[in-house]
DRENROZA-769591 format. One record per residue (C-alpha): residue number from 0; residue in three letters; chain; x, y, z. Coordinates in steps of 0.02 Angstrom, whole numbers. Last residue first. Layout:
N
NUM	ALA	A	X	Y	Z
...
END
This chain:
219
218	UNK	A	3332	-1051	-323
217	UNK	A	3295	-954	-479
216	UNK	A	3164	-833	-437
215	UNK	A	3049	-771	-528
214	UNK	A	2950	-624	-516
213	UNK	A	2756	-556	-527
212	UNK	A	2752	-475	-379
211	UNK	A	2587	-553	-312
210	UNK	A	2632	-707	-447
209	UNK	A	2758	-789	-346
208	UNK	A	2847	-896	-472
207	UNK	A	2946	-1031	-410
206	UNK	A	3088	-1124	-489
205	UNK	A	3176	-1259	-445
204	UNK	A	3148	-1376	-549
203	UNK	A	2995	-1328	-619
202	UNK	A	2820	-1236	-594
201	UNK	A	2831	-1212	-417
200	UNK	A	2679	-1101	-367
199	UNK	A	2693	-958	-240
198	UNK	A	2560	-897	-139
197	UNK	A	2428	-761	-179
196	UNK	A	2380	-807	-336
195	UNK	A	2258	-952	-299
194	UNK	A	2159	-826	-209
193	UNK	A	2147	-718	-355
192	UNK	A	2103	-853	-481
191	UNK	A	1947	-908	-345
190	UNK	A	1888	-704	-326
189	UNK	A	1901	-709	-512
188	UNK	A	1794	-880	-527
187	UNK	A	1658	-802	-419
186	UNK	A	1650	-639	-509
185	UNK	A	1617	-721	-666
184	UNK	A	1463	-827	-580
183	UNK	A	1386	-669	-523
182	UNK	A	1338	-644	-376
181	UNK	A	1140	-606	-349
180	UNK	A	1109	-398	-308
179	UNK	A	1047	-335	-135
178	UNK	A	901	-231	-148
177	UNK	A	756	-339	-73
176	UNK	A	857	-415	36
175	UNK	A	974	-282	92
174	UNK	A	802	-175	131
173	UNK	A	737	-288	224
172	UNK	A	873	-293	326
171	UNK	A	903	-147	365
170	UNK	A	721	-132	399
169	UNK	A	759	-254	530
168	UNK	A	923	-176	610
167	UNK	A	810	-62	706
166	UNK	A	732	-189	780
165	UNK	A	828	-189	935
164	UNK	A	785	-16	966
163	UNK	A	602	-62	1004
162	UNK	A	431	-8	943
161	UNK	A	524	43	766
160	UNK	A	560	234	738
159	UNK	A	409	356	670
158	UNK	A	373	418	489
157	UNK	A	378	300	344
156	UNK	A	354	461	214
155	UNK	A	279	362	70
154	UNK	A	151	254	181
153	UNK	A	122	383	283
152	UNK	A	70	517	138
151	UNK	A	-66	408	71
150	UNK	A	-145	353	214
149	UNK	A	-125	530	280
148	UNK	A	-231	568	106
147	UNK	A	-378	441	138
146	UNK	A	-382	493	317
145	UNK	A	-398	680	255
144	UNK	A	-558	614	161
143	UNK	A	-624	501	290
142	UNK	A	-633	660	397
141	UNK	A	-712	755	275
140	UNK	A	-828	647	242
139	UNK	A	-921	599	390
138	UNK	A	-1006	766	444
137	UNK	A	-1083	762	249
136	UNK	A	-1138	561	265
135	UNK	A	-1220	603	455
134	UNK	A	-1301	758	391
133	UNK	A	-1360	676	245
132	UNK	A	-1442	542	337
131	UNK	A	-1517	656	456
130	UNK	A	-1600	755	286
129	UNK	A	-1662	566	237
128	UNK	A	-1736	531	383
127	UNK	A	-1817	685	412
126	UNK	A	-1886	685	226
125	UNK	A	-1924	884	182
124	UNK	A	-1797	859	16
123	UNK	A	-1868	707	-13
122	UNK	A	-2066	783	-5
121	UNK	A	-2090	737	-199
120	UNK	A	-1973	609	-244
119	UNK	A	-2046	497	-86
118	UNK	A	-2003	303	-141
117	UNK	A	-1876	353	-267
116	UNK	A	-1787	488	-177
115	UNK	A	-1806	394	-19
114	UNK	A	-1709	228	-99
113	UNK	A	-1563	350	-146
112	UNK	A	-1559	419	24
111	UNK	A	-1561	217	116
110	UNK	A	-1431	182	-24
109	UNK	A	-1311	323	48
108	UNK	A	-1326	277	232
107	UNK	A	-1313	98	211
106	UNK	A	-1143	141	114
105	UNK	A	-1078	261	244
104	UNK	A	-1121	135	402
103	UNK	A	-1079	-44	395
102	UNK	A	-953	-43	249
101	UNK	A	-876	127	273
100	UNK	A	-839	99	438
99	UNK	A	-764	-65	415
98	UNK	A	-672	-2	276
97	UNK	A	-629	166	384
96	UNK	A	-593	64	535
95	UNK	A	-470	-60	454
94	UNK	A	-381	40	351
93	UNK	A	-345	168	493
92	UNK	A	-286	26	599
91	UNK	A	-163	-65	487
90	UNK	A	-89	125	436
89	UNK	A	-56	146	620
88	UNK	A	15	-32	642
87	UNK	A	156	6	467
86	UNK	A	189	168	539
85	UNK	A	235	89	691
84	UNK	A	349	-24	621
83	UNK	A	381	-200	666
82	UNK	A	192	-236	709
81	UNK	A	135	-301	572
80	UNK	A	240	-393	465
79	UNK	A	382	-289	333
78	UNK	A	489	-452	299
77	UNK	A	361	-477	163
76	UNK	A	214	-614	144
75	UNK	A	92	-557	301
74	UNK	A	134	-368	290
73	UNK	A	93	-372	95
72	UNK	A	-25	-505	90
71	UNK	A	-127	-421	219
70	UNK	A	-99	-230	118
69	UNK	A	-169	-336	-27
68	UNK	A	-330	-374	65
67	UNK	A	-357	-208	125
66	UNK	A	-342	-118	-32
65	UNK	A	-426	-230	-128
64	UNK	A	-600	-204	2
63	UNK	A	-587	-29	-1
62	UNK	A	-560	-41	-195
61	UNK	A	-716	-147	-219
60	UNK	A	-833	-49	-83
59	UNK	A	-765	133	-170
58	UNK	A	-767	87	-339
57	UNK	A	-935	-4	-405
56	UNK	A	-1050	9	-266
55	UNK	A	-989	180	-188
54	UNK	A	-993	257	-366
53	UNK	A	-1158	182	-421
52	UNK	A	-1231	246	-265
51	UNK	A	-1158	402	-285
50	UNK	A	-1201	441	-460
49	UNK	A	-1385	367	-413
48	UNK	A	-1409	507	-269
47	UNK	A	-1351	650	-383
46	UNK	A	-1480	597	-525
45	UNK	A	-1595	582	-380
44	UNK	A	-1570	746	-334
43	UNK	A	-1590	814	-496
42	UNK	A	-1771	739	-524
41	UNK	A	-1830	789	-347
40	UNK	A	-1800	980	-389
39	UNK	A	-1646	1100	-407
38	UNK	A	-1504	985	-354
37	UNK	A	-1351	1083	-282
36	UNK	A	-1196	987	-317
35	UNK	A	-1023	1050	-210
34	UNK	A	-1039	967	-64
33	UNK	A	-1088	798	-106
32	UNK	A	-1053	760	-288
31	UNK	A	-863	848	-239
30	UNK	A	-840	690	-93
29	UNK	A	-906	552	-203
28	UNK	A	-782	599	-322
27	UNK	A	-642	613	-210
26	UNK	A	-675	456	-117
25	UNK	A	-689	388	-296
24	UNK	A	-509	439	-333
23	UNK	A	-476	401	-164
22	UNK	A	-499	204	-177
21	UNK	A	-441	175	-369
20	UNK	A	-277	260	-291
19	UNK	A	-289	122	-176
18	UNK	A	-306	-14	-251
17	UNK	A	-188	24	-384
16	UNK	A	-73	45	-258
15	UNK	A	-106	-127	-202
14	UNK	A	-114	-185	-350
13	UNK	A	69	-116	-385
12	UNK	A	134	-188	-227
11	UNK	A	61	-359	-261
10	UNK	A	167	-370	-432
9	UNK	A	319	-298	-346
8	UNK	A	326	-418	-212
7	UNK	A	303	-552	-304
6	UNK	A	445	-518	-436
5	UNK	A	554	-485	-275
4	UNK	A	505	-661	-203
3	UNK	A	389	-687	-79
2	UNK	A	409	-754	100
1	UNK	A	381	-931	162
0	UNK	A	294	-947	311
END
């Protein structure tokens, strides 16, 4: 497979962070809305309930899914792969779980409250189902939260060696490549001058002219 260039690299990097910024800042959002908002009747609580719908439908599914798609590209079209690095498999995994997770259980949790606050908006806040719902959702974010941030924090820091010692010439390596400046043509031709200097040249009868010491000799 052939890899990206350094231009491609780039571009998908920077999607991918935006991405993922786009991902906490929502988490974050979503997170405050649900500890820190106290609705005083029905009405308010389904203001609350709409905020986070809209917010899970519109950032947090979107960027989740972003986020996961350019990380593929990224270890799929870049020397880094999947399994080189260990930092590189644990951030794979967390990614993973908490979109799947997020996907299948967080968002059907949060519409299933918002649809109880419309159908019921007078007993909501006496609704089993929708007080075990909100249980389960506040129990659930904190952790996703701090996953969010080691996310974050992993993917700056790099922690943890390679799975083998022989691959610890592979970042190297990487890194030469995406670092390593193109020759210049001018550079070329001096090296070529300079290693047409090194030995004599007869010029005449005679004559020589060794240009390392810059002298001539009359033979």
């Amino acid at each position: 497979m052939k890899k990206l260039s350094a231009s491609g690299r780039a571009w998908l990097k920077g999607f991918h962070i935006v991405c993922t910024c786009a991902w906490i800042g929502a988490g974050v959002c979503m997170f405050l809305l649900n500890f820190v908002a106290r609705p005083n009747d029905s009405h308010d609580l389904y203001v609350v309930m709409a905020a986070l719908r809209l917010i899970d439908d519109w950032m947090i599914i979107p960027a989740a899914i972003g986020s996961l798609l350019t990380g593929l590209l990224l270890s799929w079209l870049t020397p880094w792969g999947f399994f080189k690095w260990r930092w590189v498999t644990v951030k794979w995994g967390l990614t993973v779980i908490m979109t799947l997770f997020g996907v299948f259980y967080l968002s059907p949790w949060l519409h299933e409250m918002a649809d109880i606050t419309v159908s019921d908006p007078i007993g909501v806040l006496h609704n089993e189902t929708f007080l075990a719902k909100r249980w389960l959702l506040s129990l659930s974010g904190g952790p996703m939260f701090l996953a969010m941030f080691f996310l974050v924090f992993i993917s700056v820091i790099k922690p943890w060696s390679a799975r083998s010692k022989g691959k610890s010439s592979s970042r190297l390596s990487v890194q030469r490549e995406i670092t390593e400046p193109t020759p210049r043509a001018d550079d070329t031709r001096r090296r070529d001058i300079g290693q047409l200097g090194t030995s004599p040249v007869q010029i005449g009868d005679g004559i020589e002219v060794g240009s390392a010491l810059g002298a001539v000799t009359q033979s």
